[in-house]
matplotlib code that plots the C-alpha trace (Angstrom):
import matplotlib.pyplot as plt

x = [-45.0, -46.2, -46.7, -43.0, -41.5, -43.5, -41.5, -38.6, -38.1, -38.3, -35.6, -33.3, -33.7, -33.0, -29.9, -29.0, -29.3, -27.5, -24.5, -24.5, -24.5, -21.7, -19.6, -20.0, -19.3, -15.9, -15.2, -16.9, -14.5, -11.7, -12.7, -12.7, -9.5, -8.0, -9.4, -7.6, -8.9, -7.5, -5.9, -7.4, -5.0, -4.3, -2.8, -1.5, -0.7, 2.2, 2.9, 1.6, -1.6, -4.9, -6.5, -7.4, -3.9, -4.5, -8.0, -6.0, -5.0, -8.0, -9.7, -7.3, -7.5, -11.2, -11.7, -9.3, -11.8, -9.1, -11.2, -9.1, -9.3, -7.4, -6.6, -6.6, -2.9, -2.9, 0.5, 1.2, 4.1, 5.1, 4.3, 0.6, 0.1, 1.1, -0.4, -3.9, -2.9, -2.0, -5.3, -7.2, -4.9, -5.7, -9.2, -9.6, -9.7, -7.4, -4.4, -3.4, -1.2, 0.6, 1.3, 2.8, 3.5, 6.6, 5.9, 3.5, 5.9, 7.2, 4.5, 3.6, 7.0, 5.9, 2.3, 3.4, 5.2, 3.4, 0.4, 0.7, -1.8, 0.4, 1.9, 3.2, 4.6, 5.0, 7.0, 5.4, 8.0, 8.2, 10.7, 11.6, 13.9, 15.7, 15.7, 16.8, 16.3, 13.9, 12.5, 14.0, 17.2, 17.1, 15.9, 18.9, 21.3, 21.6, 21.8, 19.1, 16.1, 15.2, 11.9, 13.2, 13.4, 9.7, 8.4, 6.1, 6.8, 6.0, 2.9, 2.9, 0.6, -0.5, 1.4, 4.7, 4.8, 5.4, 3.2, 4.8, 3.4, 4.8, 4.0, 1.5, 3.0, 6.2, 3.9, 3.5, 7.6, 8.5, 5.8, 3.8, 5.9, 4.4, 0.8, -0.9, -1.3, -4.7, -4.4, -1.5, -3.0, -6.2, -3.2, -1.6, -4.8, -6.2, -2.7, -2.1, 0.6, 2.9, 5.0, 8.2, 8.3, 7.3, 9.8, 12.5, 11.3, 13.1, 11.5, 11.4, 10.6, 11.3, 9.1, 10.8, 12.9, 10.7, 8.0, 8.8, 8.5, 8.3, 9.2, 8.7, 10.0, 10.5, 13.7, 13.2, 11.8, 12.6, 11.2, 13.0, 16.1, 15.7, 19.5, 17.7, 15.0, 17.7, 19.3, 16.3, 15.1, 18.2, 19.0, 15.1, 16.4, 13.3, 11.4, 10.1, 11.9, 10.1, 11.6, 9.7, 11.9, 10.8, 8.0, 7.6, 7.1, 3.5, 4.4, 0.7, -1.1, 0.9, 1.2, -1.3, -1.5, 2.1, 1.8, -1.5, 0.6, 3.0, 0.5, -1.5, 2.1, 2.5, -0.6, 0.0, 2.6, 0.1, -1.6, 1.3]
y = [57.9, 55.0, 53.1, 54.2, 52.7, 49.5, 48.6, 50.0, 48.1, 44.4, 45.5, 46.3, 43.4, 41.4, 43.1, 42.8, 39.0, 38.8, 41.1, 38.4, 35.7, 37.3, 37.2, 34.0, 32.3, 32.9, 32.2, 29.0, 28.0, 28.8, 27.2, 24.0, 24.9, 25.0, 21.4, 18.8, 15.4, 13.1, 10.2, 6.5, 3.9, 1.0, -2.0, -4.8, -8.0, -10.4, -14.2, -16.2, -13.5, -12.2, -8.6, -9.4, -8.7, -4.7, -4.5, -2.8, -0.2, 0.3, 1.3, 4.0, 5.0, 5.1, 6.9, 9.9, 10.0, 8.0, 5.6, 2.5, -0.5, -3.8, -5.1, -9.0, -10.8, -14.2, -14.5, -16.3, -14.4, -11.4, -9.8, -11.5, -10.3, -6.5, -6.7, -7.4, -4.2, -2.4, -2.7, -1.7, 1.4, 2.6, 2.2, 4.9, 8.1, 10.9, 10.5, 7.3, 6.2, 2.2, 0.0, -3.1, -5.5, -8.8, -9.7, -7.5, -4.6, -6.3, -5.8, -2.6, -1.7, -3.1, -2.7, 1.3, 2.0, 3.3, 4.7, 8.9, 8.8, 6.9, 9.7, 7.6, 4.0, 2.4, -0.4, -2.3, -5.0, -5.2, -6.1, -3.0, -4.6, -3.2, -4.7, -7.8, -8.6, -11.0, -11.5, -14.7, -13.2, -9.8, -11.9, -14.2, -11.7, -10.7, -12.6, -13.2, -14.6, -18.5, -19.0, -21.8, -24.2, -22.8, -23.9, -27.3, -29.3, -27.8, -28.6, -29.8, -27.6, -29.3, -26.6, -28.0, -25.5, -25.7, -23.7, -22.8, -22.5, -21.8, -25.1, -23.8, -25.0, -22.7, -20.0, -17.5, -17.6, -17.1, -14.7, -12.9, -13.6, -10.4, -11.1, -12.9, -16.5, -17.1, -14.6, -15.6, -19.4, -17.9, -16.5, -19.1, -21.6, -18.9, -18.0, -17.8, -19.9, -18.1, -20.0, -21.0, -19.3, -16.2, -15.8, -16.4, -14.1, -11.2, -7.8, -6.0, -2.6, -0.6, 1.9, 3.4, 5.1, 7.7, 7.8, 9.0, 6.2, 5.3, 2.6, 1.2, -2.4, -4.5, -5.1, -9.0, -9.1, -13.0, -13.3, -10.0, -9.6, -6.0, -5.1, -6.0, -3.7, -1.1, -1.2, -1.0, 1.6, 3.5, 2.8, 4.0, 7.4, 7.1, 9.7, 8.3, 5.2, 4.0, 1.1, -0.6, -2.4, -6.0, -6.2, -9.4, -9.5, -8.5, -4.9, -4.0, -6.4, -5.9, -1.8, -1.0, 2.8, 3.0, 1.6, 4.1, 7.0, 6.6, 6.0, 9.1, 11.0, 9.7, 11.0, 14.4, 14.9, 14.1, 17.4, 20.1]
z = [-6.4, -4.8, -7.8, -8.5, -5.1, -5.7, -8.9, -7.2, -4.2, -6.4, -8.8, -6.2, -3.9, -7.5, -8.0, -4.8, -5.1, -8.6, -6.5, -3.7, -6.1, -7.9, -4.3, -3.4, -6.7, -6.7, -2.9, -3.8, -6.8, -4.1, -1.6, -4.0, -5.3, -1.5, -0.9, -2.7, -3.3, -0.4, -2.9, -2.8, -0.5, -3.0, -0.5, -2.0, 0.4, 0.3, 0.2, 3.5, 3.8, 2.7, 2.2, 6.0, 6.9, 6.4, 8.4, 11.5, 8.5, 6.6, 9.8, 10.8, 6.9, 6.9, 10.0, 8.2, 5.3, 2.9, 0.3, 0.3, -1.9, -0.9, -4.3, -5.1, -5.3, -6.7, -5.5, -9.3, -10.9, -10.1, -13.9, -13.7, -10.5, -11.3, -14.2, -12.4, -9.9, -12.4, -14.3, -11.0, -10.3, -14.1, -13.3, -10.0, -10.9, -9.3, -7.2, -5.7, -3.1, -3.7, -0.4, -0.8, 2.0, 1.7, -2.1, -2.6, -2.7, -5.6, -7.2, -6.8, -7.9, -11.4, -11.3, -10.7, -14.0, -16.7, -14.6, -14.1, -11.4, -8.9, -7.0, -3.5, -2.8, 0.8, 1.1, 4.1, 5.9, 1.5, -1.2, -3.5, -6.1, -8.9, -12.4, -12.9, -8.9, -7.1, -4.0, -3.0, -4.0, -2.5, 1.4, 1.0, 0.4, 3.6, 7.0, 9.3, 7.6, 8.2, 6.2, 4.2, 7.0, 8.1, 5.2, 4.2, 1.8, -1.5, -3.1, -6.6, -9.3, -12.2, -14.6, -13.3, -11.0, -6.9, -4.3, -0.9, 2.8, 6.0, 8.3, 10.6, 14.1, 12.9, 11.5, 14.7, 15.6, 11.8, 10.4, 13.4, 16.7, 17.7, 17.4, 19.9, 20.0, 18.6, 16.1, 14.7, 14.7, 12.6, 10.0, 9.4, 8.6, 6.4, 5.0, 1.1, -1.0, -3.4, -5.9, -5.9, -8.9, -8.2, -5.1, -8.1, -10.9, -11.9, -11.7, -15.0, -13.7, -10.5, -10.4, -6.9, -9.1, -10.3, -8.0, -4.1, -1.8, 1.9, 4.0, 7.2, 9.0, 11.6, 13.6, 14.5, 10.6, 10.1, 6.0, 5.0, 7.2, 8.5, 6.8, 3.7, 4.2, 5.3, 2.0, 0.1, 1.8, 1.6, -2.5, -3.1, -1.5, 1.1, 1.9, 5.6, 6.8, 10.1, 11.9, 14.8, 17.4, 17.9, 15.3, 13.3, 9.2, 9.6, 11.0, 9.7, 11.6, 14.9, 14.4, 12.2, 13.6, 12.7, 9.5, 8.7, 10.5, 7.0, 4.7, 5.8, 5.3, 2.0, 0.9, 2.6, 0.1, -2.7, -1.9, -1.5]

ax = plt.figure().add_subplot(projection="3d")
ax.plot(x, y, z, "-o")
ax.set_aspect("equal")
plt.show()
């Protein structure tokens, strides 16, 4: 009998191990199932800015657990330059929200077509044109916006071509009146030229049509008149439009946890 108990009590503790195992497999699987992927933040910057623009951002996003990738903009043409976001979007796997900020939206609303795993845009203080529309365009038709007498002479290109900057003493009251002082002075030395070209092509795609988009502006917006950004906003059938009394162009530099509040709402609605 003792014998007997010995070789007993070893195959029950085993099958009470494979029972156990059993259980917790499948609470395992669920508990995956009930914890989507958060989606990777894809932000895109406009003309007269860098990647550094979105630092206030990508701190609030990175604090949430949100991987985020500040994607290059050569501020070119507005096809080369969604083509090179594009190509970067098709590279991340999973579910991806799209922020474009001035020119850069853009671009997102090109770079966006084609590409299943773009399930969110944000249009940042951003153009959101239909086909056939450009930025330069879409700012002028509307009153309120005075870059072109902010801007330096253009600079010649060797292709022909013409690049654009905001003269630097005129920088801060144009582009960031809402930023302090020194700031905005560090902005405008390290800002970026866009073309004259690019201002003036005409989108080819408008992605806002198929894929749910938010928006969120300035009121004393002096690039992109804030009726403009009203329209937009309003033909894109926004989802979240968020407008910020007395911020500049650079809404994400000056309100960054605003700007992340959206974001992180976008991408909410990536996982219901």
């Amino acid at each position: 009998m003792k014998s007997s108990s010995r070789r007993f009590v070893p195959t029950l503790i085993s099958g009470l191990v494979a029972s156990v195992l059993a259980l917790a497999m499948p609470l395992a699987a669920s508990a995956q199932t009930s914890a989507p992927t958060k989606p990777t933040v894809v932000l895109v910057h406009g003309a007269f800015a860098d990647s550094s623009s979105w630092n206030g951002v990508i701190e609030r996003l990175q604090a949430k657990g949100y991987t985020v990738v500040a994607a290059p903009n050569e501020l070119r043409s507005v096809a080369s330059d969604a083509a090179t976001v594009h190509s970067l979007v098709q590279s991340i796997h999973g579910p991806v929200v799209l922020a474009g900020h001035s020119y850069g939206g853009s671009v997102i609303s090109t770079a966006a077509s084609g590409l299943d795993n773009v399930k969110a845009l944000v249009y940042v203080a951003a153009f959101a044109p239909d086909v056939g529309e450009s930025a330069g365009e879409l700012a002028g038709r509307f009153p309120g916006g005075t870059l072109g007498p902010a801007l330096a002479p253009a600079v010649p290109l060797a292709d022909g071509g013409k690049d654009l900057y905001i003269q630097q003493d005129k920088f801060r009251a144009q582009f960031a009146a809402d930023v302090p002082a020194a700031q905005a002075a560090l902005m405008a030395a390290g800002q970026r030229p866009i073309t004259e070209a690019a201002l003036n092509e005409a989108s080819t795609s408008a992605a806002w049509k198929n894929i749910p988009s938010w928006f969120v502006y300035g009121k004393a917006d002096l690039n992109i008149p804030a009726a403009a950004q009203a329209f937009m906003a309003e033909r894109a059938h926004s989802r979240k439009t968020v407008v910020i009394n007395g911020a500049s162009h650079v809404v994400m530099v000056s309100h960054p946890a605003a700007v992340a509040k959206l974001i992180e709402e976008a991408a909410d609605s990536t996982q219901q």
